[in-house]
Backbone as CSV, one residue per row, in Angstrom:
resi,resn,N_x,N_y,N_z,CA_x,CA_y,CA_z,C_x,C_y,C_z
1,UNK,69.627,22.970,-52.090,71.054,22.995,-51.790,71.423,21.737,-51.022
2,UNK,72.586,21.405,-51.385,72.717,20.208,-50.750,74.374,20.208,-50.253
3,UNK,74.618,20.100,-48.817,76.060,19.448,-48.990,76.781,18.036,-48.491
4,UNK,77.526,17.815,-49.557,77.772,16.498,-49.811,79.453,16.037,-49.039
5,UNK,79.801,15.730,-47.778,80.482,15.216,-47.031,81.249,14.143,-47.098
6,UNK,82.452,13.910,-47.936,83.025,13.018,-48.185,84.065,13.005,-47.570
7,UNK,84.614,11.888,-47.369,86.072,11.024,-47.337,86.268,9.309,-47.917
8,UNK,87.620,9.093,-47.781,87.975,7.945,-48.121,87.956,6.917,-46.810
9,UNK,87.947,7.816,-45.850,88.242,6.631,-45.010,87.010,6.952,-43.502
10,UNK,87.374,6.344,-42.516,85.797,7.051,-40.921,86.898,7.508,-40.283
11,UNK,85.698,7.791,-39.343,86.349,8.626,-38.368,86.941,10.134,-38.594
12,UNK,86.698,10.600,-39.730,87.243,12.234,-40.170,85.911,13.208,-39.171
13,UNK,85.220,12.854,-39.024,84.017,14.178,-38.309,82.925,14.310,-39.314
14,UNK,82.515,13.720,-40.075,81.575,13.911,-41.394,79.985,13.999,-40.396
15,UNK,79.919,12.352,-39.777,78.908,12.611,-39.013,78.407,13.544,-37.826
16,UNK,79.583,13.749,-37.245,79.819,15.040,-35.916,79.066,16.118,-36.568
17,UNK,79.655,16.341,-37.643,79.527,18.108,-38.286,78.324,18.056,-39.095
18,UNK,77.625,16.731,-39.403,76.154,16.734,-40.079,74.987,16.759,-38.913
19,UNK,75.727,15.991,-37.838,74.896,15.817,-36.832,74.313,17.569,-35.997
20,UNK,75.556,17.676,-35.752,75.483,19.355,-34.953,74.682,20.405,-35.872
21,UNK,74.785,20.278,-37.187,73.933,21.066,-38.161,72.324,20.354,-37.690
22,UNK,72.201,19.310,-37.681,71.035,18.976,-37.208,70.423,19.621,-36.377
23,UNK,71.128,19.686,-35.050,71.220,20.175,-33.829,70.595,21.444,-33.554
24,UNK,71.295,22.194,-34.176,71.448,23.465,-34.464,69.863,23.857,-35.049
25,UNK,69.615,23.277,-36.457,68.598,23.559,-37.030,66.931,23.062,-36.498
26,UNK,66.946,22.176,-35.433,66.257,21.724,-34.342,66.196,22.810,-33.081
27,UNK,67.310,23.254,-32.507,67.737,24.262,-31.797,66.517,25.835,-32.207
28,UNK,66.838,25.831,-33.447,66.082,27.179,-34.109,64.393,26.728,-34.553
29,UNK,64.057,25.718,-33.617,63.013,24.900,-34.131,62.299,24.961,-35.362
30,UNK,63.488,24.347,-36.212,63.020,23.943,-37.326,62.500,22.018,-37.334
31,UNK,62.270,21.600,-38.406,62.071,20.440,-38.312,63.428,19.322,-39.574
32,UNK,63.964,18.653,-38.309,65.357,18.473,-39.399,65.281,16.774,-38.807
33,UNK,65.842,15.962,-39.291,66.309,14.532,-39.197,67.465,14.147,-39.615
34,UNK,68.571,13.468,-39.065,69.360,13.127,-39.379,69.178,10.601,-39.609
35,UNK,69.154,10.822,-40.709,68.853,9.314,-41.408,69.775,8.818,-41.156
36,UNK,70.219,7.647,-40.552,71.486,6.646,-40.903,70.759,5.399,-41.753
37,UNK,71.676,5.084,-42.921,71.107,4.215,-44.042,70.797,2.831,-43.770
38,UNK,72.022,2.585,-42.942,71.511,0.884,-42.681,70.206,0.874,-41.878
39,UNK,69.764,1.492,-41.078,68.407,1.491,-40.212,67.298,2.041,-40.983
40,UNK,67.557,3.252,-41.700,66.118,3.880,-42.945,65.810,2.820,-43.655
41,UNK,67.021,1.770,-44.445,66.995,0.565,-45.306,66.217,0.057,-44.821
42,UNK,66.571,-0.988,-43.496,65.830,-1.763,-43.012,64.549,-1.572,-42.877
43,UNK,64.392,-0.475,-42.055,62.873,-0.245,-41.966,61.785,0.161,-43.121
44,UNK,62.762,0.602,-44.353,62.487,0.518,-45.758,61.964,-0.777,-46.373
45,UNK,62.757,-2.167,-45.897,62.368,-3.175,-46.307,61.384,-3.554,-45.849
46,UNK,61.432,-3.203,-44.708,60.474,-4.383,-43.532,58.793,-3.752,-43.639
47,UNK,58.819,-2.790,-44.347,57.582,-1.830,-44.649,56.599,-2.013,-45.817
48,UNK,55.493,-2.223,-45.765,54.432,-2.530,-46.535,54.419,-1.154,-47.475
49,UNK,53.975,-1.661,-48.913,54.189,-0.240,-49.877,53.670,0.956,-49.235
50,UNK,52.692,0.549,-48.928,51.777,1.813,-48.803,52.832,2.597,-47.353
51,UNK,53.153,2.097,-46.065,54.105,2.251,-45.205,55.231,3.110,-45.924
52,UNK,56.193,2.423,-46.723,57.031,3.467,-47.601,56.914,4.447,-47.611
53,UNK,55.432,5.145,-48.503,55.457,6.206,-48.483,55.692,7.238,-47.547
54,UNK,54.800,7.081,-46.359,55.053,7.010,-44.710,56.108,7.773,-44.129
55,UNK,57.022,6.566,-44.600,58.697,6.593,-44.278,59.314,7.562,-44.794
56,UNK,59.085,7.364,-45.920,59.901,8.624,-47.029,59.377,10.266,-46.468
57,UNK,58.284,10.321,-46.157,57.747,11.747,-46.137,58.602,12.481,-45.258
58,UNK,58.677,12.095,-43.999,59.764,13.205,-43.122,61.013,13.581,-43.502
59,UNK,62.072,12.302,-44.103,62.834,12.794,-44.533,63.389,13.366,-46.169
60,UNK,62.004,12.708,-46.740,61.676,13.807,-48.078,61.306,14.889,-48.451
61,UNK,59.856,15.201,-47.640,59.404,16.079,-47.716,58.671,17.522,-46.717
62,UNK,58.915,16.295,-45.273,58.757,17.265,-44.207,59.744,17.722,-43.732
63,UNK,60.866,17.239,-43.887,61.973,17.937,-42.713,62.188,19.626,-43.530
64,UNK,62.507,20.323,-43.173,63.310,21.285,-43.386,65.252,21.352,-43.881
65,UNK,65.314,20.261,-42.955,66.823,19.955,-43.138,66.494,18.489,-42.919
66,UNK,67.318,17.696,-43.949,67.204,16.069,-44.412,69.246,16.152,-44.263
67,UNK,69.639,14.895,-43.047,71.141,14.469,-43.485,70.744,13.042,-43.709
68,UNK,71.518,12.650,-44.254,71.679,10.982,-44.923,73.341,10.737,-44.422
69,UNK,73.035,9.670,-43.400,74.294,9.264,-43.065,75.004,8.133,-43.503
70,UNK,76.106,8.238,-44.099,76.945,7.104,-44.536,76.328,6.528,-45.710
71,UNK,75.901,7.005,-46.199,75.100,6.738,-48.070,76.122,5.897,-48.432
72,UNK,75.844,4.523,-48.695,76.788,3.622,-49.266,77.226,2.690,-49.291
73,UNK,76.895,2.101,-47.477,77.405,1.595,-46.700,76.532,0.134,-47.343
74,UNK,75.908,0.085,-47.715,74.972,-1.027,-48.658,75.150,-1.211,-49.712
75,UNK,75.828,-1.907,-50.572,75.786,-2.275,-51.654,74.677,-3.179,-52.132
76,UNK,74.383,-2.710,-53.671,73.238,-3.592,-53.716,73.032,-3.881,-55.597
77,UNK,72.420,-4.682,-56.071,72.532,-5.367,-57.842,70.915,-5.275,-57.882
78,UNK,70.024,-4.951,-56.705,68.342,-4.897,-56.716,67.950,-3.642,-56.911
79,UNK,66.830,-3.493,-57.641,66.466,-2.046,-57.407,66.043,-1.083,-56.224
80,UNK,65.275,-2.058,-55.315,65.283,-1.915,-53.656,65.904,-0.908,-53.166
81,UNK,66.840,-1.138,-53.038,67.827,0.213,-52.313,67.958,1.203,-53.305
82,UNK,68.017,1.508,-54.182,68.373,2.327,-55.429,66.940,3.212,-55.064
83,UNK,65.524,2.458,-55.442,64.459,2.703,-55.044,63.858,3.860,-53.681
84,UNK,64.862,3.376,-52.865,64.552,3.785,-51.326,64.976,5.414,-51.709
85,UNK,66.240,5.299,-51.965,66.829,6.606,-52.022,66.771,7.735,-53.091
86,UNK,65.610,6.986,-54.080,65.445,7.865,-54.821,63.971,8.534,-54.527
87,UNK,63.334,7.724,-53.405,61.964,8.420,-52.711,62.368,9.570,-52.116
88,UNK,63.737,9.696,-51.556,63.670,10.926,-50.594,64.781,11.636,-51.221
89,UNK,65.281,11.448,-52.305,66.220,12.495,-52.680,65.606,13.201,-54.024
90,UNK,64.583,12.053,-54.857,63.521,12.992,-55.581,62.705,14.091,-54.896
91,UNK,62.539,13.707,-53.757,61.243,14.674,-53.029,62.267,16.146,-52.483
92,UNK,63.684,15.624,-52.240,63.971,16.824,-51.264,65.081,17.783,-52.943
93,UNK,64.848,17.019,-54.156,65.228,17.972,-55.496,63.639,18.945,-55.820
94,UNK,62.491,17.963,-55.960,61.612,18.698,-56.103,60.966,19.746,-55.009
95,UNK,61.283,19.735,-53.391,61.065,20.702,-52.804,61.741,22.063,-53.058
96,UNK,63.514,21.212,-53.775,64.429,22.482,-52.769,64.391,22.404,-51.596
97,UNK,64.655,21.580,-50.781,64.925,21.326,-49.492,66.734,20.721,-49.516
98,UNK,66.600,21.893,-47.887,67.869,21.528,-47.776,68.592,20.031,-47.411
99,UNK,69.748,19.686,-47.883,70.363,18.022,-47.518,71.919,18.311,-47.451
100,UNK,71.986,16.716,-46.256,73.671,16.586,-46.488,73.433,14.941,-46.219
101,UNK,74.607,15.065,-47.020,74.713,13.487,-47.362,76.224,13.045,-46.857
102,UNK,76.587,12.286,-45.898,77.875,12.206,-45.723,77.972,10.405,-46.258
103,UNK,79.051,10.221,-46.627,80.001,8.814,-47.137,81.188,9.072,-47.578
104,UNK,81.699,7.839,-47.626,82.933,7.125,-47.702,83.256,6.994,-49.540
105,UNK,82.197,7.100,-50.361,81.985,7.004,-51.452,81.437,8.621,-52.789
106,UNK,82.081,8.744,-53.269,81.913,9.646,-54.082,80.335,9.677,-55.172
107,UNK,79.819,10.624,-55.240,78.410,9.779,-56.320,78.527,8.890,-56.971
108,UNK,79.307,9.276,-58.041,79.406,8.044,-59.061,80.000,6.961,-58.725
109,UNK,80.249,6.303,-57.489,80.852,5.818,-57.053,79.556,4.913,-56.477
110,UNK,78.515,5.812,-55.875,77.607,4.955,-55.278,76.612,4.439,-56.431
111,UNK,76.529,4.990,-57.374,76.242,4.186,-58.839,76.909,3.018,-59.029
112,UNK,77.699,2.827,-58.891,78.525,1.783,-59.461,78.381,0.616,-58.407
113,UNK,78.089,1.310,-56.986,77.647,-0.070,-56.117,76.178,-0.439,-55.786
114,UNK,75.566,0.422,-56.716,73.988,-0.076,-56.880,73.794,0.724,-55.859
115,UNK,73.959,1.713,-55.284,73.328,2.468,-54.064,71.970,3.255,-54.805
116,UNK,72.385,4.099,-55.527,71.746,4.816,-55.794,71.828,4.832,-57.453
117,UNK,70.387,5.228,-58.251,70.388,5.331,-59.439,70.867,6.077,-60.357
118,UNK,70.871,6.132,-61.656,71.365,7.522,-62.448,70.412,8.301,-62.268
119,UNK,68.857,8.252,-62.099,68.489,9.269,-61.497,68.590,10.213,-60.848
120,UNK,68.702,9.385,-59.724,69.257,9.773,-58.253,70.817,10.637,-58.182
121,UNK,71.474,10.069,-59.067,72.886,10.848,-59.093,73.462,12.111,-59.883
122,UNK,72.273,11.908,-60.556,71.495,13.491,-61.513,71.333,14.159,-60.640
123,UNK,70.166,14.451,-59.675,69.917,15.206,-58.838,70.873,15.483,-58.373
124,UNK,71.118,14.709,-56.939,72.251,14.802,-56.462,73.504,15.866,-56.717
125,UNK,73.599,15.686,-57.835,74.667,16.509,-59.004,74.512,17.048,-58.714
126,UNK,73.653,17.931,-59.478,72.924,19.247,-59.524,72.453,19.852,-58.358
127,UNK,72.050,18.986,-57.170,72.336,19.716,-56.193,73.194,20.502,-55.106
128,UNK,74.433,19.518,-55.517,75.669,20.082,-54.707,76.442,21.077,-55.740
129,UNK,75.739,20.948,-57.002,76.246,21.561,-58.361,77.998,20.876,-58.529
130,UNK,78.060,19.379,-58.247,78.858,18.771,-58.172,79.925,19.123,-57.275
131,UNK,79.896,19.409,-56.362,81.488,20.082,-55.055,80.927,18.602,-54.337
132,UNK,81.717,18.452,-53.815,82.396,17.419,-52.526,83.091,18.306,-51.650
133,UNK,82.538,18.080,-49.910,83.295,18.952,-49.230,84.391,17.568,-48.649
134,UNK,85.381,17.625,-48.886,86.155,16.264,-48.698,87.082,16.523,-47.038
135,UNK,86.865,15.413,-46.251,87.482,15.355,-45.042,88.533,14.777,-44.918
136,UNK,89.798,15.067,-44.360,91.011,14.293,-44.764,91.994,14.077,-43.330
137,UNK,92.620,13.700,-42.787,93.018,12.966,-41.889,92.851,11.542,-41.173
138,UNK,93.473,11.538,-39.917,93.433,10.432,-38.966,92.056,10.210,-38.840
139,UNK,91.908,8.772,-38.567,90.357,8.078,-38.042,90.484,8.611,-36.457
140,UNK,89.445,9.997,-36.222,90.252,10.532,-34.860,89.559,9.763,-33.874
141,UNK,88.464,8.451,-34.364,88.645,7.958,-33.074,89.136,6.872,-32.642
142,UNK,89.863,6.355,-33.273,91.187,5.370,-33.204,92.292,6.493,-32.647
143,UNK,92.775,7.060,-33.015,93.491,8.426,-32.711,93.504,8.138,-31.198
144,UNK,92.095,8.556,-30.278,91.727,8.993,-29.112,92.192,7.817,-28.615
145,UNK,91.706,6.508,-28.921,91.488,5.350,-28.557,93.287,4.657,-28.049
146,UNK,93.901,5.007,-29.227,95.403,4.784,-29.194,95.984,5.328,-28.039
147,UNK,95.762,6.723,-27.603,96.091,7.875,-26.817,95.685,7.341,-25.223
148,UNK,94.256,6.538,-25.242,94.474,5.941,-23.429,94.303,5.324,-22.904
């Protein structure tokens, strides 16, 4: 099962409300991680193959609960990144492990910016059984920010 956290724009609560599920599921000591992409990437790159694998395992195949934050935020024309994310979103289709994926970008959307593969957006699919839970308002922390 997977749920998939969208909007068009930041600041809606996508990460708040993936994060606290984290929380929560840590709380009930389970074993959960919450990923932010530009830092998994990096340390994705900067990692010797064999390392990769490594990397991928907690939030592929050990966590209990896997979030992926801001899926998107990288555009990319290499297989590299496409690559990265199809280590841990193959592993957490073939567990059945639970995921949330929050971005700014719709699946097929992150296809189209080289994020992620047609592989990858197969799964994906099929895991949220295609729903988008979509967030809609003010960037509330510009909002706050305006306010004092």
């Amino acid at each position: 099962a997977c749920l998939y956290f969208y909007s068009q724009g930041k600041g809606r609560g996508k990460t708040h409300l993936a994060g606290a599920l984290i929380n929560a599921a840590l709380a009930d000591g389970r074993r959960a991680v919450l990923v932010n992409e530009t830092d998994y990437i990096e340390r994705y790159w900067a990692a010797s193959l064999e390392d990769r694998a490594t990397l991928s395992a907690l939030p592929g195949d050990r966590a209990w609960l896997t979030a992926i934050d801001d899926l998107g935020q990288r555009e990319s024309t290499g297989a590299g990144l496409r690559d990265a994310w199809y280590d841990v979103l193959n592993a957490r289709w073939l567990k059945r492990g639970w995921l949330i994926v929050t971005s700014n970008y719709k699946p097929d959307e992150l296809v189209e910016r080289g994020t992620i593969s047609e592989a990858t957006y197969s799964r994906l699919v099929q895991m949220t059984q295609g729903k988008l839970i979509t967030f809609e308002g003010v960037d509330q922390r510009l909002q706050y920010s305006e306010a004092a």
